[in-house]
C-alpha positions in Angstrom: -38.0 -14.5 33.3 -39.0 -15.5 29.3 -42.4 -16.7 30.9 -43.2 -13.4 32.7 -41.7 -10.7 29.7 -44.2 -13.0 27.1 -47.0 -12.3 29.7 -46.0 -8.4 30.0 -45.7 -8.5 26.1 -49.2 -9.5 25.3 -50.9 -7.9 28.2 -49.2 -4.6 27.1 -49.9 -5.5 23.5 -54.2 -6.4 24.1 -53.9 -2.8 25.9 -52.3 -0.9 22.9 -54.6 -2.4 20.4 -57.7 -1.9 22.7 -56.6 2.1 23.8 -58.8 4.8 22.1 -57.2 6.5 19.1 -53.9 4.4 18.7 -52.6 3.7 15.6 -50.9 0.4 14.9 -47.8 0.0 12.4 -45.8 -2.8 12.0 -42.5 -3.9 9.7 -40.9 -7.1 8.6 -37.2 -7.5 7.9 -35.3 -10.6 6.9 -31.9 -11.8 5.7 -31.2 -15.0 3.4 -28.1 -16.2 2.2 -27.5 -19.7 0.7 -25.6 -21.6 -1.7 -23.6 -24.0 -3.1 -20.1 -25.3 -3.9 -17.1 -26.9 -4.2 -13.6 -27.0 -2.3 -10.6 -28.5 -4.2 -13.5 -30.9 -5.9 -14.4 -32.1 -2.4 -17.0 -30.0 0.1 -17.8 -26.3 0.2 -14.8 -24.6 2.5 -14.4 -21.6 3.8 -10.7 -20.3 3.9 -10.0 -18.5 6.8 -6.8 -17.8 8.9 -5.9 -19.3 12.4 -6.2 -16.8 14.3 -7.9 -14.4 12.3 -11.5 -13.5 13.7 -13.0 -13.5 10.8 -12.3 -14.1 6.6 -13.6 -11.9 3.4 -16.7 -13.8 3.1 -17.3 -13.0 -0.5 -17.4 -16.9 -2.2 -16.4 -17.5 1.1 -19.4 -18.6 3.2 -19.8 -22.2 3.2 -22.5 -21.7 5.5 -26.4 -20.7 5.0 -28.1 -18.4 7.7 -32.1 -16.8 7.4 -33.2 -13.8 9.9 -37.0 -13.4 9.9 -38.5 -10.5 12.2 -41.1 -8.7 13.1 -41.4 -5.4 14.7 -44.4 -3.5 16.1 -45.3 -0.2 17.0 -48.9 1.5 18.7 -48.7 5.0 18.8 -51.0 6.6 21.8 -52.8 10.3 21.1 -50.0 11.7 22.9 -47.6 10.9 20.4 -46.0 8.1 23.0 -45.3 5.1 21.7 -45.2 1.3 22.8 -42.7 -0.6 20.4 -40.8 -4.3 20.2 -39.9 -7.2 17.9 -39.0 -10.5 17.5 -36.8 -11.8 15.3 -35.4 -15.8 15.1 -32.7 -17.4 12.6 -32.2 -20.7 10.9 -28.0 -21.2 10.3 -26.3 -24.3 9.0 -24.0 -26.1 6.7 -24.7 -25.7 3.0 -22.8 -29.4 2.3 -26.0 -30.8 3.8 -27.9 -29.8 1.2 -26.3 -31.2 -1.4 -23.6 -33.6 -0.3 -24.2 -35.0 3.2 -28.0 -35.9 3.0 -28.3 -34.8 6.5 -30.3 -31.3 7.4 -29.2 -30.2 10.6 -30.3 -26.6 11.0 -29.6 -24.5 14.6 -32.9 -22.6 15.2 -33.2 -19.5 18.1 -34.7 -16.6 19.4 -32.3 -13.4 18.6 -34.8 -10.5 19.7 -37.6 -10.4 22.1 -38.3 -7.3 23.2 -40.7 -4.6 24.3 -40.3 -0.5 25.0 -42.0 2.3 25.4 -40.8 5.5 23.2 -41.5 8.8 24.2 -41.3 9.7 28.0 -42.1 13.1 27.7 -41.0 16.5 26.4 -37.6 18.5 25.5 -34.8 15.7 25.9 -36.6 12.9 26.2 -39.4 13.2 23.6 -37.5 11.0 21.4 -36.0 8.2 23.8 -37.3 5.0 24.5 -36.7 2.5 27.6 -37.1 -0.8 26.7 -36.2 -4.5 28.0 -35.7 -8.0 26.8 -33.4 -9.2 24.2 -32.1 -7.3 20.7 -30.0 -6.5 18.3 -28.7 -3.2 20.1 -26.6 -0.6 18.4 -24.6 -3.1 16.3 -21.6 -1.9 14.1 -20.0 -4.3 11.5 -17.6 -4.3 8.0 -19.4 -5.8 5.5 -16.9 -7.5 3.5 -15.8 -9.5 6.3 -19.2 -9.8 8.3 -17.3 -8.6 11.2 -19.2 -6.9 13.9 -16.5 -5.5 15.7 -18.9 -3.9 18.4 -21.7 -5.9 19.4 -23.7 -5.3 22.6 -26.9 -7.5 21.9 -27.4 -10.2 24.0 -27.7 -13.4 22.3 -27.8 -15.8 25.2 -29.5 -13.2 28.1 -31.5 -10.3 28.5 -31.1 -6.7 28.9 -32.7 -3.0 28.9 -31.9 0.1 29.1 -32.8 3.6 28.3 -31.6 5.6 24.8 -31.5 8.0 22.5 -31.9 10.9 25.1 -31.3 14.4 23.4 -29.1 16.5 25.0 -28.5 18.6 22.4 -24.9 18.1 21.5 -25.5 14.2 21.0 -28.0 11.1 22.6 -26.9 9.6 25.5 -28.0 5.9 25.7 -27.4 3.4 29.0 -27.9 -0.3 29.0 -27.7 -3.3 31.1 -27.3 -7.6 30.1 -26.9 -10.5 31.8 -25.4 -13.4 30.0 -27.7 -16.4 29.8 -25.6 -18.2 32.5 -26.1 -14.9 34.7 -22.5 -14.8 35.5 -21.6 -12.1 33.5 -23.5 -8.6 34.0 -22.6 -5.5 31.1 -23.2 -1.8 32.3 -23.0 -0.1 28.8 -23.2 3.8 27.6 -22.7 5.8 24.7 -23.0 9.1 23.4 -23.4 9.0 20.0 -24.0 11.8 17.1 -21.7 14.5 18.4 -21.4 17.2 15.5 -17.3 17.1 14.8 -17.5 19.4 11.7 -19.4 19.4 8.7 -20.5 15.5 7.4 -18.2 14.5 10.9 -20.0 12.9 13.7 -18.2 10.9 16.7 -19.5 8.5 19.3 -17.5 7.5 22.4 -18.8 4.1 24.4 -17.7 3.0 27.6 -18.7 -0.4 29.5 -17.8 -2.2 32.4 -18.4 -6.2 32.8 -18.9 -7.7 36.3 -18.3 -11.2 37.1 -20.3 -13.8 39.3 -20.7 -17.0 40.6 -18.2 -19.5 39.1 -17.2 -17.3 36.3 -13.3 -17.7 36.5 -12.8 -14.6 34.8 -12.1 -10.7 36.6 -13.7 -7.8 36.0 -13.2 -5.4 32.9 -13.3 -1.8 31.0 -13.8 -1.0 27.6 -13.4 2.6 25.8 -14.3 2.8 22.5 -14.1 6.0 20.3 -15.8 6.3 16.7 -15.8 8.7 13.5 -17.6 8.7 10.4 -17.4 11.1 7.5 -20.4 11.4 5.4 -20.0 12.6 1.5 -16.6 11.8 1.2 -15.6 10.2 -2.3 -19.7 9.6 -3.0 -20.1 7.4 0.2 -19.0 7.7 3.8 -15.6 6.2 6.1 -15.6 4.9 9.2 -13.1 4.8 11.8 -12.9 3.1 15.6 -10.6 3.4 17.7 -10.8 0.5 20.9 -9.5 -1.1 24.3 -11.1 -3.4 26.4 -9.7 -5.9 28.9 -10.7 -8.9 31.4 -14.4 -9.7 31.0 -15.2 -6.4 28.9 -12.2 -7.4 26.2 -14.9 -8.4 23.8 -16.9 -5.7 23.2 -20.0 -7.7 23.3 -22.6 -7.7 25.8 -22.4 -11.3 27.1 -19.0 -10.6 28.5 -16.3 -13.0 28.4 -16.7 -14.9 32.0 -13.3 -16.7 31.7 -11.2 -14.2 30.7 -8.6 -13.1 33.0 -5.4 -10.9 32.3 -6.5 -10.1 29.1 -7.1 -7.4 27.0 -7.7 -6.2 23.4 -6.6 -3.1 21.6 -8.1 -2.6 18.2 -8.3 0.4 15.1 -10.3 0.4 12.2 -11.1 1.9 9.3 -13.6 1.0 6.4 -15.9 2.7 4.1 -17.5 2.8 0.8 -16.8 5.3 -2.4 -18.2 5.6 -5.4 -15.5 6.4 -7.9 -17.5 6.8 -11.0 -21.1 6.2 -12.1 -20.3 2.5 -12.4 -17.8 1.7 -10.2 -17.7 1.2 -6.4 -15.5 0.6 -3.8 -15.4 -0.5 -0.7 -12.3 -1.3 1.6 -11.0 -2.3 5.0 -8.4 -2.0 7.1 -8.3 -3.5 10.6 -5.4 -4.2 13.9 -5.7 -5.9 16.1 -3.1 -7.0 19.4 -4.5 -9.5 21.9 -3.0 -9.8 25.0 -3.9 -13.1 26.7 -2.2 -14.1 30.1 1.6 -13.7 28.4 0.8 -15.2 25.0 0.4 -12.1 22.7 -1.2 -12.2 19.3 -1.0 -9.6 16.4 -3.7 -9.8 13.6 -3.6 -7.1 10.7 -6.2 -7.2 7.8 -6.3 -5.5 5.0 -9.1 -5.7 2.1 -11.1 -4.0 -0.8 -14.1 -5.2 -3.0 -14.6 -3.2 -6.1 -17.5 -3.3 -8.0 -18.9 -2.9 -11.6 -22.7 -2.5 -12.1 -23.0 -3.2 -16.3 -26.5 -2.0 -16.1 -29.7 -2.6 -13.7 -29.6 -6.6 -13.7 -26.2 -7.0 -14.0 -22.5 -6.4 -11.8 -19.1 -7.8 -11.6 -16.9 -8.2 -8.5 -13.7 -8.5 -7.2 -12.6 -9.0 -3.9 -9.1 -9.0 -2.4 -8.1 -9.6 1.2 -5.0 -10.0 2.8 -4.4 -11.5 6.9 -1.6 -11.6 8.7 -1.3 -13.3 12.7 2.0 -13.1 14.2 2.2 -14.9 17.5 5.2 -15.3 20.5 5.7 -18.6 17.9 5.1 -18.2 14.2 3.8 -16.2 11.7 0.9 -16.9 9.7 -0.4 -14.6 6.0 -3.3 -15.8 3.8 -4.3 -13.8 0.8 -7.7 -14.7 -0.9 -9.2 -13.3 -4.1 -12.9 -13.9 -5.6 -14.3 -13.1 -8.9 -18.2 -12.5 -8.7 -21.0 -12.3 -11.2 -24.1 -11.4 -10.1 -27.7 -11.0 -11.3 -29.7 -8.4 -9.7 -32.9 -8.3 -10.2 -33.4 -4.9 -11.6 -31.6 -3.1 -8.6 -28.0 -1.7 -9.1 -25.3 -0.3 -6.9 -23.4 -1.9 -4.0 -26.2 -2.4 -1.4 -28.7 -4.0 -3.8 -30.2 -7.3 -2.9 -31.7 -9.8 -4.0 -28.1 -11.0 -5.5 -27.3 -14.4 -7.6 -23.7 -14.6 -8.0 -21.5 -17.3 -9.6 -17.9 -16.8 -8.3 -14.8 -18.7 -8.1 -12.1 -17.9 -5.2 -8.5 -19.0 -5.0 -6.5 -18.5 -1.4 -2.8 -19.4 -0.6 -1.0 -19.0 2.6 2.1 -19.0 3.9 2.7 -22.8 5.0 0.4 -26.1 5.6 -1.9 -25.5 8.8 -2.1 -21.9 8.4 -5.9 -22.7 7.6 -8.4 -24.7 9.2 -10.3 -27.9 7.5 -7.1 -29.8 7.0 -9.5 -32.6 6.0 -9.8 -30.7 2.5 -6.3 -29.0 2.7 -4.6 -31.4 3.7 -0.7 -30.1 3.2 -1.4 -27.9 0.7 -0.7 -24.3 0.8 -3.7 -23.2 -1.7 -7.3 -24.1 -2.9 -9.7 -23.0 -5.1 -13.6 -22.5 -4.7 -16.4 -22.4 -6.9 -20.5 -21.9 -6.6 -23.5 -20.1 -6.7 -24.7 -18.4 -3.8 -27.9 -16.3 -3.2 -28.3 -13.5 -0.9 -30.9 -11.4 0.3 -32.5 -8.8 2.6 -35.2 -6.6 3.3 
């Protein structure tokens, strides 16, 4: 299949670039972040909660991760379209850099993909169908890095058909296959429905199909979503979501083991801007996991406020509290970071490049609550200090 979309890609892209009166545009975007540190005076470690899907990653990422892409787009006289990217990453472990003297980098593909936008007049002068692999209609919390919807497929391919107008909103439909083709995703959405003024909703729905020796059953997922635009100088979002069996995830590979499962979660994040100089961003997430009898509670709670001094120049703070509770124990960390960071003569929340220095303490509620017991040991706290670079464009 990769062997025959590369041949459609550049057959379709020698015809764009050959076609009388289209005009070629193309776009780069990238991500970078990278640093260095120190755990309790031994390696750079991230603190993060069993059980927890994720941590409040700021002077919290021990790891370094690059995104370089490309995307393309010929537009025909018609005002059609042909568009698609690629994109591939570089992740790793920011110890080997400066303590293990061995780089071992992971390298892949994240997007290949081709469409065509523009099928014709009144509903679907804007949509496009498209196949291949991509990021596709991804929705995440910054502060934690948590994409807590996340239909690309990073091991398989896909298409599907979107952004078709029907006035009150876009409809969009989409299929994936998992790379081991045992799971198959049926996804659709219909986003941008006008709630009030500054409120939009989206509601998703998908159903995952397993095959072959997937061990897992079939599954549903429903997931409902507000925002509210201008409130407080920024915007809030809110989800609302249930998913079970194979479509528990919300993620377009499926989940080709899971059986008598399911996931119910609610969310709520956002961004305000409480004066000129100060911003604020905050989370609040729950989660109940349901997993053949053994039940598992995860609540999250979080903020990062922010002070830009001038144009070059911010401090932050960010607070984060988790809580697990299983059939067995209960399990809280609470993690706070201080953050100085240089920026390049941008200012406000979203501007990168970044240098920070920070320094983070965490302590939890008994030994083993965290992972890397190598560094931890029996301890019930640690602190962390580094630089750390990030970047994106």
């Amino acid at each position: 299949m990769k062997n025959a979309l590369l041949g459609t890609v550049a057959a379709l892209s020698v015809l764009a670039a050959t076609a009388a009166h289209a005009e070629f545009e193309y776009n780069q975007t990238g991500y970078l972040r990278i640093g260095v540190g120190q755990t309790e005076g031994d390696k750079f470690t991230a603190m993060q909660l069993n059980g927890a899907w994720n941590k409040y990653r700021l002077g919290n990422e021990s790891d370094f991760y690059g995104e370089y892409g490309v995307g393309s787009k010929y537009t025909f006289e018609n005002g059609s379209a042909l568009v698609g990217g690629v994109r591939a990453h570089v992740a790793g472990d920011n110890n080997d850099l400066i303590v293990d003297g061995e780089f071992d980098a992971n390298v892949a593909t994240r997007e290949f993909w081709l469409g065509y936008k523009g099928l014709g007049e009144g509903a679907l002068s804007e949509s496009t169908v498209w196949v291949g692999r991509r990021f596709y209609k991804r929705k995440d919390i910054h502060i934690t890095d948590n994409y807590y919807e996340n239909y690309s497929n990073w091991d398989g391919f896909g298409g599907g058909l979107e952004d078709v107008d029907l006035g009150s909103g876009k409809l969009s439909v989409a299929a994936f296959t998992n790379g081991d083709r045992n799971t198959h995703t049926l996804d659709a959405r219909f986003e941008g429905i006008h709630l009030g003024e500054d409120l939009v909703g989206e509601i998703g729905a998908a159903y995952s199909m397993t095959t072959g020796d997937a061990t897992g059953d079939d599954g549903a997922a429903l997931r409902l979503h507000l925002q509210k635009n201008n409130i407080f100088g920024g915007y809030m979002k809110a989800s609302l979501m249930h998913g079970f069996n194979a479509a528990s995830g919300f993620s377009a590979d499926g989940w080709s083991d899971a059986e008598d499962r399911s996931i119910t979660r609610a969310q709520i994040h956002g961004l305000a801007s409480i004066t000129d100089e100060v911003e604020l961003f905050y989370t609040a997430w729950h989660q109940l996991d349901r997993n053949n009898g053994d039940n598992t509670n995860w609540s999250s709670i979080g903020i990062r406020p922010q002070y830009n001094v001038n144009e070059d120049f911010n401090l932050q703070l960010e607070l984060g509290l988790d809580h697990v509770q299983t059939e067995d124990e209960s399990r809280t960390l609470g993690k706070t970071t201080f953050a100085a960071a240089y920026t390049f003569g941008e200012s406000g929340f979203w501007a990168r490049p970044q240098l920070r220095a920070f320094v983070t303490y965490g302590a939890w509620s008994k030994a083993g609550a965290v992972g890397n017991t190598e560094i931890f040991e029996d301890k019930k706290s640690g602190t962390t200090y580094g630089l750390q670079f990030e970047t994106w464009f």
